[in-house]
C-alpha positions as CSV (number, residue, x, y, z in Angstrom):
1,X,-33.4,56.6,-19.9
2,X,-36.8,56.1,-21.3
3,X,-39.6,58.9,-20.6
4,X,-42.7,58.5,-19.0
5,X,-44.7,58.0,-22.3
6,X,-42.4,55.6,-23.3
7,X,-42.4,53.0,-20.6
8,X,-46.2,52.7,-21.2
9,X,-47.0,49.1,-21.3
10,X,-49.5,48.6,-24.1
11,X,-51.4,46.0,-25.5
12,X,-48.6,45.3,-28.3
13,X,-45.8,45.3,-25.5
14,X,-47.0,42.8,-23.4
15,X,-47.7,40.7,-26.5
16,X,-44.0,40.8,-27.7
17,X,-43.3,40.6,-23.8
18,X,-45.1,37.4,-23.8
19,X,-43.6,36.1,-27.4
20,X,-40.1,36.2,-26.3
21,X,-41.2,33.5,-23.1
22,X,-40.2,30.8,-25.4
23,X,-36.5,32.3,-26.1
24,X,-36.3,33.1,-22.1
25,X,-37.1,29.5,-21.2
26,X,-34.1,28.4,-23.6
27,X,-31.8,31.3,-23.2
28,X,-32.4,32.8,-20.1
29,X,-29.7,32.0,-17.6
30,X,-27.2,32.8,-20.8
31,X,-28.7,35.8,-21.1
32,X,-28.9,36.9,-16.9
33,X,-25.1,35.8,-16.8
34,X,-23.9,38.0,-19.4
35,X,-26.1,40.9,-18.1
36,X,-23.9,40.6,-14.7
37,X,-20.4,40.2,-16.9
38,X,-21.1,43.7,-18.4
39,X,-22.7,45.2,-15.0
40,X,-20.1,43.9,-12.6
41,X,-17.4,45.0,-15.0
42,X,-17.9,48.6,-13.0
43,X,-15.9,48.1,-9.6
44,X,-18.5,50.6,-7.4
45,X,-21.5,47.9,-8.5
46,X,-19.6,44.9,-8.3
47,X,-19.0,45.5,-4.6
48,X,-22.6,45.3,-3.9
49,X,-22.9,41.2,-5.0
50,X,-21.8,38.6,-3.1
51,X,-19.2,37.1,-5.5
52,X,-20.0,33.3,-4.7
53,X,-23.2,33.9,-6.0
54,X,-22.0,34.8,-9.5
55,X,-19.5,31.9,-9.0
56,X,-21.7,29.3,-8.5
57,X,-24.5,30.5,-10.9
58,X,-27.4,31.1,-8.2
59,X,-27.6,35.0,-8.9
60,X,-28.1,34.3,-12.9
61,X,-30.7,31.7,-12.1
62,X,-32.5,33.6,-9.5
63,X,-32.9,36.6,-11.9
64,X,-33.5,34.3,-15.2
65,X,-36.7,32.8,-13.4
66,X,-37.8,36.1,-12.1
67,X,-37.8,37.7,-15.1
68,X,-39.1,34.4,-16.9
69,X,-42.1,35.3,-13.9
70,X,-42.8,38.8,-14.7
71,X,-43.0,38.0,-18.5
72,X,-45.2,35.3,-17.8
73,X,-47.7,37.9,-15.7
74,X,-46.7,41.2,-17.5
75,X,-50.6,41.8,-18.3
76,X,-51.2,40.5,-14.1
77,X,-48.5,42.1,-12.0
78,X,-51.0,41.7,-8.7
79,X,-49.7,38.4,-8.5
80,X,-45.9,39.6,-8.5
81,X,-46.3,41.9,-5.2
82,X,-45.0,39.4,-2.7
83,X,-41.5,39.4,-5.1
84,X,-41.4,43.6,-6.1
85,X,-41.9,43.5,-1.7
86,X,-39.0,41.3,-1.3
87,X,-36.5,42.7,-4.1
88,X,-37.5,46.0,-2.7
89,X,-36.4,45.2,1.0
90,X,-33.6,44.0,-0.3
91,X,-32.1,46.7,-2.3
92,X,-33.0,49.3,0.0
93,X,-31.0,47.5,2.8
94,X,-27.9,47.5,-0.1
95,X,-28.6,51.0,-0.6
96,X,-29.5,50.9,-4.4
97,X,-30.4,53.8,-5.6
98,X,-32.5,55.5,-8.7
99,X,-28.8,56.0,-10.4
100,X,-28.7,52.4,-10.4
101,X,-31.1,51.5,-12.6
102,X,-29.9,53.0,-15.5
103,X,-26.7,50.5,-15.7
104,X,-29.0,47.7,-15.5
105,X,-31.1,48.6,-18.1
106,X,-28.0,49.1,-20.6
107,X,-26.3,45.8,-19.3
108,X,-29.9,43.9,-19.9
109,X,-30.5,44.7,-23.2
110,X,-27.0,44.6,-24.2
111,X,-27.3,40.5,-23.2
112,X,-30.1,40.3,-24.7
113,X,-29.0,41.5,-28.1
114,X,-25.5,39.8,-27.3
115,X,-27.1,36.3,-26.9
116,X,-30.4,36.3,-29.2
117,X,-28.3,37.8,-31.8
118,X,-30.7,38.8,-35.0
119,X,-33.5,37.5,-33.3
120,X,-33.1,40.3,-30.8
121,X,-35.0,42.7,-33.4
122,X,-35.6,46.5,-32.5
123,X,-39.3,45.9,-31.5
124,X,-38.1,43.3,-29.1
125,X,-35.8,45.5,-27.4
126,X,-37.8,48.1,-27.5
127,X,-40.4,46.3,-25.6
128,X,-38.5,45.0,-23.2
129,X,-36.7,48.3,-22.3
130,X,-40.6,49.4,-21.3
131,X,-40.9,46.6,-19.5
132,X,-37.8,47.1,-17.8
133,X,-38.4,50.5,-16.9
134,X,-42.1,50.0,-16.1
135,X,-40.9,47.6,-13.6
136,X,-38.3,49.7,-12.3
137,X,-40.6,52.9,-11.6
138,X,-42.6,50.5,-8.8
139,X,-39.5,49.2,-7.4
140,X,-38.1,53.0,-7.1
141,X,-41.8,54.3,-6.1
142,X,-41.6,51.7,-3.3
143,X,-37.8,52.0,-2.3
144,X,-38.4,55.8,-1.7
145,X,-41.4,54.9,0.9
146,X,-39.0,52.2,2.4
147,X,-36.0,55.0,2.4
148,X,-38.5,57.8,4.0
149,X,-39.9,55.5,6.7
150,X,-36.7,54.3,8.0
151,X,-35.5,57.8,8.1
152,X,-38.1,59.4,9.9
153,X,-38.2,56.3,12.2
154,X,-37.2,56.9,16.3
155,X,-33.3,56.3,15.9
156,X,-33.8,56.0,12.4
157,X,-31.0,57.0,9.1
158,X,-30.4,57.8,5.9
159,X,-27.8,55.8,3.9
160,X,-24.7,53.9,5.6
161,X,-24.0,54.6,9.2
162,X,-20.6,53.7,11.3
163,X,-21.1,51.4,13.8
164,X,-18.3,49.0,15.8
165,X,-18.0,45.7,16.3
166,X,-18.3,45.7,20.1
167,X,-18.0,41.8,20.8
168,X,-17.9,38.0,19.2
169,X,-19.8,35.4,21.4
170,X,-19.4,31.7,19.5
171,X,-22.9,30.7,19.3
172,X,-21.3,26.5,18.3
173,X,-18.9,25.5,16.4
174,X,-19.3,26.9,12.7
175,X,-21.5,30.1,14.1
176,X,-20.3,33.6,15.8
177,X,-22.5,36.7,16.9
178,X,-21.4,39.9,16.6
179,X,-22.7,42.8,18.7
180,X,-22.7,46.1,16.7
181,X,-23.0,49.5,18.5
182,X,-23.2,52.9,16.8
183,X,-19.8,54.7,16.4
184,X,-22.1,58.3,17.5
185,X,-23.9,56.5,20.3
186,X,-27.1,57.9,19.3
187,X,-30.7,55.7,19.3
188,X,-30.9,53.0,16.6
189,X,-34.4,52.2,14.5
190,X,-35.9,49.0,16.9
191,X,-35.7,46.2,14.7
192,X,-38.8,43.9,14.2
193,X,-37.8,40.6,14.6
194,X,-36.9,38.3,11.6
195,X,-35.5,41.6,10.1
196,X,-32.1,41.9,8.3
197,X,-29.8,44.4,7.9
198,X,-27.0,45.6,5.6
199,X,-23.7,45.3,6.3
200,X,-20.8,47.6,3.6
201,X,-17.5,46.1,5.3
202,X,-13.6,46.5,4.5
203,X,-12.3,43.2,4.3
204,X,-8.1,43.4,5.0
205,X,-6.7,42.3,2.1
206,X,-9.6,41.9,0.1
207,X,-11.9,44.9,0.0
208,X,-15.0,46.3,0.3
209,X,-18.1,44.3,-0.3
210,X,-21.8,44.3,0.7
211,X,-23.5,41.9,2.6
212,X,-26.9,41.0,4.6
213,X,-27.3,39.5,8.3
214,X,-30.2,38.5,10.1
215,X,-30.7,40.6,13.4
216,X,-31.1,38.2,16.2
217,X,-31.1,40.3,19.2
218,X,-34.0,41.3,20.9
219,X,-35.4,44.9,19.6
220,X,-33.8,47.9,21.6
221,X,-32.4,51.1,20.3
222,X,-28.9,50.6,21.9
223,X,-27.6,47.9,19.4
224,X,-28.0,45.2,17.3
225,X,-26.2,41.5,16.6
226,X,-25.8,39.8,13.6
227,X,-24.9,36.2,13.8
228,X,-22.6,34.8,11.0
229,X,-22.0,31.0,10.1
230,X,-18.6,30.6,8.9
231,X,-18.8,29.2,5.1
232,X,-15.7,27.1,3.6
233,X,-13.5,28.8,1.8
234,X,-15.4,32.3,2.9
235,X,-13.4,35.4,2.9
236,X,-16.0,37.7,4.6
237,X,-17.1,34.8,6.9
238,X,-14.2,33.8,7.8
239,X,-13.3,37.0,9.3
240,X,-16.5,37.8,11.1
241,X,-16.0,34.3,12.4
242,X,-11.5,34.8,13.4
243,X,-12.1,37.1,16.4
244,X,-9.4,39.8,14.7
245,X,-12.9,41.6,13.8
246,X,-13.7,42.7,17.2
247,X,-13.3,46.5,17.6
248,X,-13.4,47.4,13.6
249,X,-15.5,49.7,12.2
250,X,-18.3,48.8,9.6
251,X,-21.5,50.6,8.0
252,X,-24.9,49.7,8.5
253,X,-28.1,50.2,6.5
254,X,-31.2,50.6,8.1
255,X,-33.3,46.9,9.3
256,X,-35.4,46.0,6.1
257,X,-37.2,42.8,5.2
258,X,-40.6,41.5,5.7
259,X,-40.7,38.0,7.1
260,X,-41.4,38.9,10.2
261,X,-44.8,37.9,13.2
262,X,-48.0,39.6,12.2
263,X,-48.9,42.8,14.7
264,X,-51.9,40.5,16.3
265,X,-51.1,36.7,16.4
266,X,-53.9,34.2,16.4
267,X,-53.5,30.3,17.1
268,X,-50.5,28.3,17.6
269,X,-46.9,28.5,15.4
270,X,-44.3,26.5,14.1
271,X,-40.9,27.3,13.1
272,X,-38.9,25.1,11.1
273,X,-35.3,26.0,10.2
274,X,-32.1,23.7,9.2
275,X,-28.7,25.0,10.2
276,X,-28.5,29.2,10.2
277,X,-32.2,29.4,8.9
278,X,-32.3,29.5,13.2
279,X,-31.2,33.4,12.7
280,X,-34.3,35.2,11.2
281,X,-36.0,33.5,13.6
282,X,-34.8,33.6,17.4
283,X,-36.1,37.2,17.5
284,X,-39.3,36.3,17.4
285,X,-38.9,33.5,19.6
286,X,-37.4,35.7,22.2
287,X,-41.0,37.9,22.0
288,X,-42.8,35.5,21.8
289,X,-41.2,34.0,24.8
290,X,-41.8,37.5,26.9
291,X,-43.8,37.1,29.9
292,X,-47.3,36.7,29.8
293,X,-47.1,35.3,26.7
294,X,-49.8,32.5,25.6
295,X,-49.1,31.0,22.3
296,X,-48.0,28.0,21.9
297,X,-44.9,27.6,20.0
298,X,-43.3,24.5,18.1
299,X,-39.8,24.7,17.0
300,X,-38.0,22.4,14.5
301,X,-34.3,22.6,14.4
302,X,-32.6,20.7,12.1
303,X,-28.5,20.7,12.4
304,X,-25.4,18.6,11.3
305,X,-24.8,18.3,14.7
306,X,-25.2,18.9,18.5
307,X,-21.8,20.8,18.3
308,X,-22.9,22.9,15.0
309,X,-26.8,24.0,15.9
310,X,-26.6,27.6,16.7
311,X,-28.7,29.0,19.6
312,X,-29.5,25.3,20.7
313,X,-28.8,26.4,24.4
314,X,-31.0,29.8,24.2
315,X,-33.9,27.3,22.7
316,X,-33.7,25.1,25.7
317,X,-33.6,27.7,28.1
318,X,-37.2,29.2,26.7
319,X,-38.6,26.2,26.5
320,X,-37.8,25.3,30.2
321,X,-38.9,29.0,31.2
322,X,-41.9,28.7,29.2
323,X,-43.1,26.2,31.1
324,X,-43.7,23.8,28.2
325,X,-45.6,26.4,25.6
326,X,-42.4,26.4,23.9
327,X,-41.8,23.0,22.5
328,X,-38.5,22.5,20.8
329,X,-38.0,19.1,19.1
330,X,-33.9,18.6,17.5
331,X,-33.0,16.6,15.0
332,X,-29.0,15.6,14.0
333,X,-28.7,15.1,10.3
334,X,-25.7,13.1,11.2
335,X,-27.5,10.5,13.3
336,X,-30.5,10.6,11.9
337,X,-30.3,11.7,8.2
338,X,-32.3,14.3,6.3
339,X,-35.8,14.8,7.5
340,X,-38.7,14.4,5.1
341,X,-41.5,16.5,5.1
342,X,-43.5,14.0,6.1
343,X,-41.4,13.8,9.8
344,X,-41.6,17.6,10.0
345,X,-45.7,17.5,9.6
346,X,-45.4,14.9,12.3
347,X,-43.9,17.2,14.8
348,X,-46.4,19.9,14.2
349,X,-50.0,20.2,15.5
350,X,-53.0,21.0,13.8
351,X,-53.6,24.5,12.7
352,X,-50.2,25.8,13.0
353,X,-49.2,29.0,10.8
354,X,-45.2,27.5,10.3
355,X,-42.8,29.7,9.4
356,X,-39.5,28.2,7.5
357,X,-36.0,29.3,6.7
358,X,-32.6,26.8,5.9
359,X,-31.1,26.2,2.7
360,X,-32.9,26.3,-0.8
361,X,-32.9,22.1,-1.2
362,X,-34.1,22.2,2.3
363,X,-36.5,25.2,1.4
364,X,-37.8,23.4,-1.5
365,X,-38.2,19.8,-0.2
366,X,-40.4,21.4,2.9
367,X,-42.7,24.0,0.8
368,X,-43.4,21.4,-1.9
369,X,-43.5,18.2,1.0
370,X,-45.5,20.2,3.9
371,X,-48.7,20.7,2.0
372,X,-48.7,16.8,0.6
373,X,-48.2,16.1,4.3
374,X,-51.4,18.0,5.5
375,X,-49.7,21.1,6.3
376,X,-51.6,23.8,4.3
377,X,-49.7,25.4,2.2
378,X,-51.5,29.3,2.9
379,X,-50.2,28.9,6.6
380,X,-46.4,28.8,5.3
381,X,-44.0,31.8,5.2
382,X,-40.6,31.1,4.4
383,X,-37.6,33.0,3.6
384,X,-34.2,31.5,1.6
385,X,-30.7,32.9,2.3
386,X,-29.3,34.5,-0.9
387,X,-31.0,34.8,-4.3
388,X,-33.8,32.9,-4.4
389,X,-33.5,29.9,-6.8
390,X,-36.5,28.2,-7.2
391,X,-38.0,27.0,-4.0
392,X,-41.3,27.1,-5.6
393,X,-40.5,26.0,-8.9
């Protein structure tokens, strides 16, 4: 591990930094792919990765283009904040840990050298093991506040706690909730909504892995429920979603994420989301939907079909309770095809902050679509399942 001294980003690091952009626009994919061949060689790290993300390449993309990002604004990291906030969310709610780091750091400049061959000289990797590291010491920095506050929280933990699968509810066809309910019976953090959590399970006949669920009950310190669309061909989904989960014990991280209502909301909001995008977001319906409650609300659901759109019933009950401030408009991709952005900005008023979540060609065709359709786009906030490939790109 470098010292302090040594991760020092000076003028002549962030100029090799910012030589070697031409090499990561060729290479870098090549080189993020062989990084997680050497790193998920260890058995205790590979059970923190979803495998179908290494399968179908979206884990080496989503890391080549952020570190293509923070070698583009090495000498500006201000404008990478919104990203270290995200990646630190995320691994605290995977329970990475300062230990971590180390292993990535070998298994990153090992692909480096490993794919640039002799153009991977000893200045270059020495400059990129200081940016590494001086990356690394923020993410740790912030991970340790994230740790501290949701241990010190009311009902708050350190680390993996046992909790039970209580119940499954089918939400439609393709979608099951799950309530969870701590094995000690103690007080559990309240969850702001559009939070997720981490979930460490023991999959029979497959193992342990790591994954992260939406929370889409309402905040309470009693329990939480996760809601889980069953994916084709998915091992883990597949048995949240087969009912022989009910009653098994599983380990929860403490709620982390950030895409979530402000603490004072002004003017009128929109939420877009296509097929399970619905789950960060019926929280906040739900409290925004609480008595006494005066903003107006627009909701976009996009789904397959009436028989696979998850929470469809709970969105036409708080619509009809709401008295018509909650607004929800449905659209079936298999009657009516794929909406454009330009039909989304139709079903939205004026002035609306709209908050998105679905899938990343979804994602991508709405954040790039919205503001050519008058929709600013400084009133967006989305958030994409999964390693983030390029919905901005």
């Amino acid at each position: 591990m470098s010292t302090s001294a040594d991760r020092s980003l000076t003028p002549e690091t962030i100029a090799i930094i910012k030589a070697t952009i031409p090499a990561l626009e060729a290479h870098g994919v090549t080189i993020t792919s062989e990084m997680y061949r050497r790193l998920l060689a260890d058995p205790a790290i590979a059970e923190m990765f979803d495998p179908t993300h290494q399968s179908n390449g979206t884990q080496p993309r989503a890391l080549a283009m952020a570190v293509l990002a923070y070698a583009k604004n090495i000498d500006n990291l201000g404008v990478m904040g919104g990203a270290v906030e995200r990646i630190a969310q995320k691994h605290t709610s995977l329970e990475i840990q300062p230990e971590h780091y180390p292993h990535v750091a070998t298994a990153l400049l090992g692909a480096i050298s490993a794919v640039l061959g002799d153009a991977a000289t000893p200045e270059i990797l020495d400059a990129w093991g200081k940016a590494y590291w001086a990356l690394a010491d923020i993410l740790i920095g912030r991970e340790h506040q994230l740790y501290d506050s949701s241990a010190h929280a009311e009902g708050g933990w350190t680390g993996w706690r046992p909790f039970r699968i209580a119940r499954t509810v089918p939400e439609c066809a393709n979608v099951t909730s799950l309530a969870l309910e701590p094995v000690d019976g103690k007080p559990v953090i309240s969850a702001v909504p559009g939070q997720y959590l981490g979930v460490d399970l023991d999959i029979p006949d497959h193992g342990r892995t790591r994954r992260n669920y939406s929370i889409t009950s309402s905040p309470n310190r009693k329990d939480y429920r996760i809601s889980v669309r069953h994916v084709s061909n998915g091992v883990v989904s597949g048995w949240l979603n087969s009912g022989k989960c009910e009653g098994t014990q599983i380990l929860l991280s403490p709620p982390a994420g950030n895409f979530m209502l402000p603490e004072k909301v002004e003017g009128p909001l929109a939420f877009v989301c296509a097929g399970i995008g619905i789950t960060p977001m019926i929280g906040m319906l739900e409290a925004l939907a609480r008595p006494g409650g005066t903003t107006p609300v627009h909701v976009v659901q996009i789904a397959h079909s009436a028989e696979t759109a998850p929470f469809a019933e709970r969105l036409a009950e708080l619509s009809h309770n709401s008295a018509g401030r909650i607004r929800v408009v449905t659209r079936l991709t298999e009657k009516d095809g794929r909406p454009t952005a330009a039909w989304v900005a139709e079903q939205l008023p004026g002035g609306v902050s709209t908050y998105l979540c679905g899938p990343t060609g979804f994602m991508r065709d709405m954040v790039h679509g919205l503001p050519s359709a008058g929709v600013p786009a400084e009133r967006l906030r989305y958030e994409t399942f999964g390693p983030d490939t390029g919905v901005t790109d």
